[in-house]
VEXPA-937052 format. One record per residue (C-alpha): residue number from 0; x negated, y, z; residue in three letters. Coordinates in nm, 2 decimals. Example, Ala and Ser with C-alpha at 12.3 -4.5 7.8 and 13.67 -1.06 7.14 Angstrom:
BEGIN
  dodren    east   north      up  palo
       0   -1.23   -0.45    0.78   ALA
       1   -1.37   -0.11    0.71   SER
//
This chain:
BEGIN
  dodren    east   north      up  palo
       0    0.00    0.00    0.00   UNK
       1   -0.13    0.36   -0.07   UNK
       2   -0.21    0.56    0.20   UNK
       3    0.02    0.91    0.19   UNK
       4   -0.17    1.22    0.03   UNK
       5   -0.24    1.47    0.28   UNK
       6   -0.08    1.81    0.23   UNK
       7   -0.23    2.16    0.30   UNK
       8   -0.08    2.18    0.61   UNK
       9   -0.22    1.82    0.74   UNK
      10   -0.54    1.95    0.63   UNK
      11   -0.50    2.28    0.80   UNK
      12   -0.39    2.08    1.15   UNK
      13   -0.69    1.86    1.13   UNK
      14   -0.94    2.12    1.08   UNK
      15   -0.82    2.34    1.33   UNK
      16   -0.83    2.02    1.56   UNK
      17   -1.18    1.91    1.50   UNK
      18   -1.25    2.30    1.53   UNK
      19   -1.13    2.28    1.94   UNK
      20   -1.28    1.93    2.00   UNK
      21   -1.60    2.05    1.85   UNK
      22   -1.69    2.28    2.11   UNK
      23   -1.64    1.98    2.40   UNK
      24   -1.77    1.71    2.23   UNK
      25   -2.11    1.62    2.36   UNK
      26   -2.38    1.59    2.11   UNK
      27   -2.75    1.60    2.04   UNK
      28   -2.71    1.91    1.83   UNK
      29   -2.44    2.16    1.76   UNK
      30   -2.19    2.04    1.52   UNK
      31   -1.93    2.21    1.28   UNK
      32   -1.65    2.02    1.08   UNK
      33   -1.73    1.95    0.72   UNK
      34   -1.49    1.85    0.45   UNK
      35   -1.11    1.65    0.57   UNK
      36   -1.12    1.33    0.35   UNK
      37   -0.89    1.03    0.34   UNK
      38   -1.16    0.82    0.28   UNK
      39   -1.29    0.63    0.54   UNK
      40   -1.57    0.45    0.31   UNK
      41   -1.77    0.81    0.30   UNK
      42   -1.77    0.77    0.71   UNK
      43   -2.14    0.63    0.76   UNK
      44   -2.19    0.63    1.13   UNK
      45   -2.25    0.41    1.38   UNK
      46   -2.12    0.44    1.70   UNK
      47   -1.76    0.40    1.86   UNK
      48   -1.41    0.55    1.83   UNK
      49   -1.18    0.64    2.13   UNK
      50   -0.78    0.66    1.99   UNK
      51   -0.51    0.80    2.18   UNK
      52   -0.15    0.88    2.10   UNK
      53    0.02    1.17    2.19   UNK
      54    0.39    1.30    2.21   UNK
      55    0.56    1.64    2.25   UNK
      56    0.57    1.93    2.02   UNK
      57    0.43    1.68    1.78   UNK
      58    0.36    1.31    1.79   UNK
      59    0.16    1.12    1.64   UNK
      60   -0.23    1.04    1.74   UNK
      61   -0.57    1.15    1.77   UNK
      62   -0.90    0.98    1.72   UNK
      63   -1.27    1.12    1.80   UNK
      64   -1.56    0.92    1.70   UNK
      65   -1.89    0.98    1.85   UNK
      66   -2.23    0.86    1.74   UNK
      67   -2.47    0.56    1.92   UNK
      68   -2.71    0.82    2.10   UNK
      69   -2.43    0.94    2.30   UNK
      70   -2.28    0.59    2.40   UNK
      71   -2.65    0.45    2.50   UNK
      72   -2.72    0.77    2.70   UNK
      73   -2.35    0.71    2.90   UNK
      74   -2.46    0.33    2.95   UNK
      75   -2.80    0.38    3.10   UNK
      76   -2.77    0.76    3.34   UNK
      77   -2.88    0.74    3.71   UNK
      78   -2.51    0.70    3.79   UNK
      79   -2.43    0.42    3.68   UNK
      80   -2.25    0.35    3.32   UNK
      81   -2.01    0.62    3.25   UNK
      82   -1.71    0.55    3.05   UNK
      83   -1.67    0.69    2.68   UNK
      84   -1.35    0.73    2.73   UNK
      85   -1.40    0.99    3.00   UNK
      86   -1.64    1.13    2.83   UNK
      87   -1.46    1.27    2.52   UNK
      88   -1.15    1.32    2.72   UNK
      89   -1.13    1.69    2.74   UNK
      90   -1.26    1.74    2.32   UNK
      91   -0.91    1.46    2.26   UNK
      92   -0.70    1.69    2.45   UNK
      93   -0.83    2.00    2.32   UNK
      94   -0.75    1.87    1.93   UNK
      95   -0.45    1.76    2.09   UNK
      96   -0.36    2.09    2.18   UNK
      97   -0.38    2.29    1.87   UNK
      98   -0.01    2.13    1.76   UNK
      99    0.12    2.26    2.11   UNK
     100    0.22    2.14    2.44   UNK
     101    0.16    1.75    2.41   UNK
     102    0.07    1.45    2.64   UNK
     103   -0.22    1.27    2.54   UNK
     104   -0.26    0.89    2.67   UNK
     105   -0.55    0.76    2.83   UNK
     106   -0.69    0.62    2.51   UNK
     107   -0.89    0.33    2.43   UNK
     108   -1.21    0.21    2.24   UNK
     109   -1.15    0.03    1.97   UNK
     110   -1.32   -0.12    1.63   UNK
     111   -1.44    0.20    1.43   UNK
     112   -1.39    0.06    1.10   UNK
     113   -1.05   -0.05    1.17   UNK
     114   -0.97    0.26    1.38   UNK
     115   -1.07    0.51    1.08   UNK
     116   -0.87    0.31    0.83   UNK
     117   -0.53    0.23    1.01   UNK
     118   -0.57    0.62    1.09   UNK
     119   -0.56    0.74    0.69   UNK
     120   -0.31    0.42    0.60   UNK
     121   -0.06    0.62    0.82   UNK
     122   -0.12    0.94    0.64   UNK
     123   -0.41    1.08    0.87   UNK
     124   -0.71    1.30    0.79   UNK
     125   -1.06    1.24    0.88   UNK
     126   -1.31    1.54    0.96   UNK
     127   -1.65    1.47    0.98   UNK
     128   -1.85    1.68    1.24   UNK
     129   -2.20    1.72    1.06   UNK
     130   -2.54    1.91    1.25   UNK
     131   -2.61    2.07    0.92   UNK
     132   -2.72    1.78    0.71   UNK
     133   -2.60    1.44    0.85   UNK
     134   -2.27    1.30    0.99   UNK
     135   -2.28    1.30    1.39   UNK
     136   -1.89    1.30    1.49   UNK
     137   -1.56    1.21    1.31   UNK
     138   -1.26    1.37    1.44   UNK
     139   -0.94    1.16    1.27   UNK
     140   -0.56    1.32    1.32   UNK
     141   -0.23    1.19    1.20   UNK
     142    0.11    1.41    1.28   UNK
     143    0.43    1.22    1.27   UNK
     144    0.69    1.43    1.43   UNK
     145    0.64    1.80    1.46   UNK
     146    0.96    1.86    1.74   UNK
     147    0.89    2.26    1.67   UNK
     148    0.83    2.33    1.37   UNK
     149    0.57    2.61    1.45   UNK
     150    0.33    2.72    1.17   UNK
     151    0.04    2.56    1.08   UNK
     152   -0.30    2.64    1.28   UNK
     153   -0.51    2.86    1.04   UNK
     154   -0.77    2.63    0.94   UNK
     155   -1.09    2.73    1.09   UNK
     156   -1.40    2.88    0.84   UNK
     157   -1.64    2.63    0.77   UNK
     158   -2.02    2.76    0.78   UNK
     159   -2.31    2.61    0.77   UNK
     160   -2.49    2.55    1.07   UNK
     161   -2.73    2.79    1.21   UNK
     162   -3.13    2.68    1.28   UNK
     163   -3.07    2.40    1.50   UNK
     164   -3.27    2.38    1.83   UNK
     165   -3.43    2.09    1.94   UNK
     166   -3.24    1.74    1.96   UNK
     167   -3.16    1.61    2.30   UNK
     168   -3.15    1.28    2.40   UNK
     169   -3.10    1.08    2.73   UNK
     170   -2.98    1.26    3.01   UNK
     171   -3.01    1.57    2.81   UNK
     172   -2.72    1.44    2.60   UNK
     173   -2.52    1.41    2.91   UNK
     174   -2.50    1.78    3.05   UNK
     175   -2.19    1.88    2.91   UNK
     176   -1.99    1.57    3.01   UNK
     177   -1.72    1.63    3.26   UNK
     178   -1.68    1.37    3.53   UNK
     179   -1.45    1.35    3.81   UNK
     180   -1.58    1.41    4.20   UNK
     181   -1.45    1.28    4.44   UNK
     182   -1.54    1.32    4.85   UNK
     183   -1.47    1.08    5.09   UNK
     184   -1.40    1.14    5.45   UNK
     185   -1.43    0.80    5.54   UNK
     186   -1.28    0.46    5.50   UNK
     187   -1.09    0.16    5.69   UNK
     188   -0.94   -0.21    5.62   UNK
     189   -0.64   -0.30    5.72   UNK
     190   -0.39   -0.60    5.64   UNK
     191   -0.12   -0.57    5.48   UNK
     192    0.13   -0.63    5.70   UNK
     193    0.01   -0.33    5.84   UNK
     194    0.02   -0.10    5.54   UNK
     195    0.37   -0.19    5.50   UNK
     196    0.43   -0.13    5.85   UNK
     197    0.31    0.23    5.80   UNK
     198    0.55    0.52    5.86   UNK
     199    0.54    0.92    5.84   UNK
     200    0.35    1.01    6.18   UNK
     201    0.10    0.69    6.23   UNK
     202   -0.25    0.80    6.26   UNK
     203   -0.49    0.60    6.08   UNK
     204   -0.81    0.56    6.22   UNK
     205   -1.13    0.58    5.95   UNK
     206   -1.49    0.46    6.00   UNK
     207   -1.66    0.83    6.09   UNK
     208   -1.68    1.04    6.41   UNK
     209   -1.56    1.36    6.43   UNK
     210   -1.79    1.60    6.28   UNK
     211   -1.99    1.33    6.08   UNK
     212   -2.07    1.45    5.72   UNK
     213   -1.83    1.40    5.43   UNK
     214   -1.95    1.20    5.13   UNK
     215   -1.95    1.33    4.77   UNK
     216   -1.90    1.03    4.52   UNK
     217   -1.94    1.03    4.16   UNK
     218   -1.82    0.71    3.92   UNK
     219   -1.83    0.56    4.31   UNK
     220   -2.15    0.62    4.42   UNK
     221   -2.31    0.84    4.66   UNK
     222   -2.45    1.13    4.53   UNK
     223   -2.42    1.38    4.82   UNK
     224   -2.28    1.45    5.22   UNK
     225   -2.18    1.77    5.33   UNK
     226   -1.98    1.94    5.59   UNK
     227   -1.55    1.99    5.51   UNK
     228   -1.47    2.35    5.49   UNK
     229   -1.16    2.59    5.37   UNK
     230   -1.22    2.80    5.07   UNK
     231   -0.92    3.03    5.02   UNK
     232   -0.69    2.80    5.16   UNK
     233   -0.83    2.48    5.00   UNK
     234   -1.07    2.22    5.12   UNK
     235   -1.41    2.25    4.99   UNK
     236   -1.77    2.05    5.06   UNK
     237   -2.06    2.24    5.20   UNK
     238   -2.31    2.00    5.09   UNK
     239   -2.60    1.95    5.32   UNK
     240   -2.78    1.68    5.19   UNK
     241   -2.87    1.55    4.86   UNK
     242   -2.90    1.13    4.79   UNK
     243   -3.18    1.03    4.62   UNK
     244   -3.19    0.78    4.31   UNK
     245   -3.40    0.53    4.53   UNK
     246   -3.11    0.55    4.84   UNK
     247   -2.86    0.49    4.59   UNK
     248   -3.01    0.22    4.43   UNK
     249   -3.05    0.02    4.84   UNK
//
């Protein structure tokens, strides 16, 4: 079956998409979006593609596609592995957004060769996301429903790239990726006979004095303690003491 020919305005929505996830996408040089195609034989790129489906002002879903550099650097980071997912996250929901107020699904990592031609059999457009002379990103969109009927996002001027500073790799790759925090006051087992049993009022005793430090957690482990304070009427973490990759490790 032949895939549907994109019209101006699918073209328009997908550049204008790879335009915002462009500027959240981590990579080992700056990228721009080159030509939309609906051919997913002139993708050349190895690495993996995280789909996700979205619904509200339109519908319809979203793919990014990120190159192999980026997915070894979030496998091996003195954290742990970090999930791709995660990673490109905030670049799906900004491409996402250009249509208007949508939810985006979690997403999920799946075949790249498969992902980028189911996307264009449905009618989808592919955007490359190129550092000037090779293929580093893919951005894929396919609208099905759009609920509003709201103009079509001017599609965003493609330039060339300008002088390209020096490509990072490893950890370097990693600074612009947004992970989630999370602090820990402290922590308890209990059966659950006893969770059930829990009402509003029980006091739940956790495994650190009054006073003790707080822990600061990324991906689950310990990066950090600090003191709890109140920061215009919200909690906060003075940290006091920073874990080194050697503690975390034992």
């Amino acid at each position: 079956m032949t895939a549907p020919t994109a019209t101006s305005q699918d073209l328009g929505r997908a550049l204008a998409a790879a335009q915002a996830a462009v500027a959240l996408l981590p990579a080992s040089s700056p990228l721009s979006p080159g030509e939309p195609t609906q051919d997913p034989t002139e993708i050349t790129l190895a690495g993996q593609v995280i789909r996700a489906r979205f619904a509200g002002a339109a519908q319809g879903e979203i793919l990014v596609m990120v190159a192999q550099d980026l997915v070894d650097a979030l496998s091996e980071t003195p954290l742990g592995s970090l999930d791709v997912t995660q990673a490109v996250r905030p670049a799906i929901e900004a491409a996402a957004g250009t249509l208007g107020p949508v939810v985006v699904d979690p997403g999920n990592v799946t075949d790249p060769a498969d992902a980028l031609a189911s996307l264009v059999a449905e009618g989808g457009v592919l955007v490359p996301l190129t550092d000037g002379t090779d293929v580093r990103g893919v951005v894929g969109l396919q609208v099905k429903v759009d609920a509003t009927g709201a103009a079509t996002p001017p599609a965003p001027s493609v330039t060339s790239a300008p002088d390209k500073p020096a490509p990072r790799t490893g950890l370097d790759l990693l600074h612009d990726v947004e992970m989630e925090v999370t602090a820990e006051l402290g922590r308890t087992r209990m059966s659950v006979r006893e969770l059930l049993a829990l009402t509003p009022g029980n006091v739940v005793e956790l495994d650190r004095a009054a006073g003790a430090p707080a822990d600061l957690l990324v991906n689950g482990r310990l990066i950090a303690r600090g003191e709890v304070v109140v920061i215009d009427e919200n909690f906060g973490i003075r940290v006091t003491e920073i874990i080194s990759p050697s503690e975390q490790r034992s």
